[in-house]
C-alpha positions in Angstrom: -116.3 58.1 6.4 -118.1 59.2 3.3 -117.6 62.9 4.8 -114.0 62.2 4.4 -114.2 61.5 0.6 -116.7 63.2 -0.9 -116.8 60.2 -2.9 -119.6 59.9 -5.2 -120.9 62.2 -7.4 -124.4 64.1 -7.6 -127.2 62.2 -9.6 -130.2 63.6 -10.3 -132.8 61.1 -9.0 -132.0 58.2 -6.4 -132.9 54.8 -7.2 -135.2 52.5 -5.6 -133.2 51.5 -2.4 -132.1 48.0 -2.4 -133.8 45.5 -0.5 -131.6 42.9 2.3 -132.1 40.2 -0.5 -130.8 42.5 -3.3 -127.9 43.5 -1.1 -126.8 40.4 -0.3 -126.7 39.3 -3.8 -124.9 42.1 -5.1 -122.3 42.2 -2.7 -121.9 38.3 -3.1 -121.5 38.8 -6.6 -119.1 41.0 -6.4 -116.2 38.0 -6.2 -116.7 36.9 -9.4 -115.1 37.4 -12.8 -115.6 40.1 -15.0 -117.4 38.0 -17.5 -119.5 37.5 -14.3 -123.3 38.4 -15.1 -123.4 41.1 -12.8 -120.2 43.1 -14.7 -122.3 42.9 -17.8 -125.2 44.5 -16.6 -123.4 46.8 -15.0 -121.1 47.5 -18.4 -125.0 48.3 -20.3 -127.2 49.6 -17.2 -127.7 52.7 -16.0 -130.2 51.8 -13.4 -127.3 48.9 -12.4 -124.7 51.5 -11.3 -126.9 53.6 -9.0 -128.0 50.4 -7.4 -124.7 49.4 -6.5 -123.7 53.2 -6.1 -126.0 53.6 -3.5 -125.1 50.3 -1.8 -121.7 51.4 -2.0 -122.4 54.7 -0.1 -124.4 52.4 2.6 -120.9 50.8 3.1 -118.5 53.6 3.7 -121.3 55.0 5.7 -121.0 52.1 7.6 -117.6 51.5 8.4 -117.5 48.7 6.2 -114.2 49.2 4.2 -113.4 45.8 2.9 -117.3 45.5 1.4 -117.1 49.1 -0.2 -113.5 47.9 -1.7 -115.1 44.8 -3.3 -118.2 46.9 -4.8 -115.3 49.8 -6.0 -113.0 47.2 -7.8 -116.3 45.9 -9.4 -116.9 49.3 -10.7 -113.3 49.5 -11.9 -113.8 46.7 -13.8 -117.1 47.2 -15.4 -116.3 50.8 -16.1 -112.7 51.5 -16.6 -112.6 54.6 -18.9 -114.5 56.1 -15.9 -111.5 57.4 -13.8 -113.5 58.7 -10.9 -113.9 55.0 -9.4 -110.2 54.4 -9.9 -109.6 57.6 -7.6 -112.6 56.2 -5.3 -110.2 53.3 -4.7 -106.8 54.7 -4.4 -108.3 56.5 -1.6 -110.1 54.3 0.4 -106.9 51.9 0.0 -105.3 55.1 1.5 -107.4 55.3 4.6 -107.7 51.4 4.9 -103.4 51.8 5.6 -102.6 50.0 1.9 -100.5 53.1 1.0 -98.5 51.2 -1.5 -101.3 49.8 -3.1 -103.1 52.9 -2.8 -100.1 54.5 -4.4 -100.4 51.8 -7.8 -103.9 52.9 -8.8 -102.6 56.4 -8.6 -99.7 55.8 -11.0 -102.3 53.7 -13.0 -104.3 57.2 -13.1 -100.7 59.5 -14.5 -100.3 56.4 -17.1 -103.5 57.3 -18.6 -103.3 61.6 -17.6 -99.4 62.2 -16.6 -100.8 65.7 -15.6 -103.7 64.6 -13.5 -103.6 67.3 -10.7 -105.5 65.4 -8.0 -103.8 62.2 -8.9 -100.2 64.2 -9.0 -101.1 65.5 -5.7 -102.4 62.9 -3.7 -100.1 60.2 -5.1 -96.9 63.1 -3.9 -98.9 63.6 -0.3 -98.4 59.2 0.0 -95.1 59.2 -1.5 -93.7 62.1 1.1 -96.0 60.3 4.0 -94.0 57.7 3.3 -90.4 58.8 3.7 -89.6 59.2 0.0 -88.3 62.9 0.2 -86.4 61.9 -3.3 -88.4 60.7 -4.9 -91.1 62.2 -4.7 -89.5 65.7 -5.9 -87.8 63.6 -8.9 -91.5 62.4 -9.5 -93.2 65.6 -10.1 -89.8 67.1 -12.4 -90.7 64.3 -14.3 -94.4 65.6 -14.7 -93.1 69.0 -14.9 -90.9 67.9 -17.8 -94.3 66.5 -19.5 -96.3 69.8 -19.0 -93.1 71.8 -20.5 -92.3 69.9 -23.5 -96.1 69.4 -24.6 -96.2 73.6 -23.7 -99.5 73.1 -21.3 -98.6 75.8 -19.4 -101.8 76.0 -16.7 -100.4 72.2 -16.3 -97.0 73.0 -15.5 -97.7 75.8 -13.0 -100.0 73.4 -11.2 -97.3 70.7 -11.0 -95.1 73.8 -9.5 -97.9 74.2 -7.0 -97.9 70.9 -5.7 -94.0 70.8 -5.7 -93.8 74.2 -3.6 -96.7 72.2 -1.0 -93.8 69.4 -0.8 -91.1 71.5 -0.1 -92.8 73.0 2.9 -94.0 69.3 3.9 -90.4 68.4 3.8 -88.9 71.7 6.6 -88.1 73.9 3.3 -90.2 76.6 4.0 -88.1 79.3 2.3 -87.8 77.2 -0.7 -91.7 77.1 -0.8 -92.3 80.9 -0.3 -89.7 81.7 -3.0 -91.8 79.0 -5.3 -95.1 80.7 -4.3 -93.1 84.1 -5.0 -92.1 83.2 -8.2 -95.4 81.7 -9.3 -97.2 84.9 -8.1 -94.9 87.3 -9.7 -95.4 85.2 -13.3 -98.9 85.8 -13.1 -100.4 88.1 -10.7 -103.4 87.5 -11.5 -103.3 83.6 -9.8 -105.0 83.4 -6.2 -103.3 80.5 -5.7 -99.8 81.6 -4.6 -101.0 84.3 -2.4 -103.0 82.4 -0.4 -100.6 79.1 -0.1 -97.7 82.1 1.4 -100.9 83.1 3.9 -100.8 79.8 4.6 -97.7 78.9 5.6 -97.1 82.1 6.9 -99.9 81.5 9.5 -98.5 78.5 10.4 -94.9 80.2 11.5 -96.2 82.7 13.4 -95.8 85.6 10.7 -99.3 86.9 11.1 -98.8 90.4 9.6 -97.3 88.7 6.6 -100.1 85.9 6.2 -102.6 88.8 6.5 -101.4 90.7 3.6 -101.2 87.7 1.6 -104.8 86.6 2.6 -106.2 90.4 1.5 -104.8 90.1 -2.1 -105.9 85.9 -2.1 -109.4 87.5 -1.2 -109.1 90.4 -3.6 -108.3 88.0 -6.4 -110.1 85.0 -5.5 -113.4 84.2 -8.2 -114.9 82.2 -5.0 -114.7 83.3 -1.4 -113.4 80.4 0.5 -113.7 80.8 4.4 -109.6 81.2 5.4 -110.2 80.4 8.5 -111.7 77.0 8.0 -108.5 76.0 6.5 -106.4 77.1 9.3 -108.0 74.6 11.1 -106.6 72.1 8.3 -103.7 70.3 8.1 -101.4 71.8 5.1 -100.9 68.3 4.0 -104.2 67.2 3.8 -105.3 70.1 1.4 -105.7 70.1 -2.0 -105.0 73.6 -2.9 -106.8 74.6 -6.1 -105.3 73.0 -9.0 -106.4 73.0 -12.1 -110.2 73.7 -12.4 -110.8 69.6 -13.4 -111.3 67.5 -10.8 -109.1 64.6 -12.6 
């Protein structure tokens, strides 16, 4: 499962592995309040959080959702200005099948950044998985609206990214490729657009056309992603290169 995720991120040095004892405490302790003694050394040591990092990594390894969940809500709690373990969650609630409650933590993320990329993203993938066509286009005008009237422009043509990706979700492959067109012609300069029209014109069939699109994405593209990994991928579970922040 951790493959899946790419959950955690990179630390320098590992700590000292925990022992059965240690492990059985910590995950034990992870029921309690947050006045609990483990959420305040957690909320004041470093040493702490890799601990229970790494014994949350053990977890996911091992299949064992419902443990990880428990050590993931604990780092929630001690360490809520720290967005990445909110994202941790929504997305193992994803793969656990609690897409509604998977869906809350994302909208807990846009209260805090309305123009989260990932979290507009993901949380539009759950809302189209889940038959809300609608909404879900009403959802991301409504970010849209945000990135135009604060003038974040980078912000707004990412939101148009991820709308032009639900279009051809939803059958409306023209409207996407006119999207993608538009964004392209508005700054040529964007890899983006070229190789999301390579994309979906692979997957109709339109080779010639998703191999000219492909030679400009490489031409313009600052890293050389392999194309042909993502053919293998489904469109909707990509996340194709929004804004250079991860949330």
């Amino acid at each position: 499962m951790i493959g899946k995720f790419n959950l955690l991120p990179a630390r320098a040095e590992s700590p000292a592995p925990l022992t059965s004892t240690d492990q059985s405490t910590t995950v034990e302790s992870i029921d309690e309040s947050d006045s609990s003694p483990l959420s305040r050394v957690l909320e004041s040591n470093t040493e702490a959080v890799h601990a229970l990092k790494s014994l949350l990594e053990e977890k996911l390894q091992n299949g064992e959702d419902e443990e990880a969940l428990k050590i993931v809500n604990r780092l929630v709690s001690s360490q809520p200005s720290d967005l990445q373990w909110k994202f941790l969650k929504a997305r193992l609630l994803n793969e656990m099948g609690q897409s509604e409650e998977a869906r809350n933590v994302f909208e807990e993320i846009l209260a805090v950044n309305p123009l989260s990329f990932e979290a507009l993203f993901e949380n539009a993938l759950l809302m189209d998985r889940c038959g809300e066509g609608e909404a879900v286009i009403q959802r991301l005008e409504s970010a849209l609206k945000v990135a135009q009237e604060e003038n974040k422009a980078k912000e707004a043509r990412d939101v148009r990214l991820i709308m032009a990706q639900i279009q051809f979700l939803q059958k409306k492959a023209d409207e996407a490729l006119k999207t993608y067109e538009e964004l392209a012609k508005e700054d040529p300069s964007d890899f983006r657009p070229y190789f999301c029209r390579g994309m979906i014109y692979s997957l109709l069939d339109r080779n010639k056309e998703a191999q000219e699109q492909f030679a400009k994405y490489r031409e313009l593209s600052p890293k050389k992603f392999e194309v042909e990994g993502f053919l293998q991928t489904p469109l909707s579970r990509m996340k194709l290169f929004g804004s250079d922040s991860e949330n």
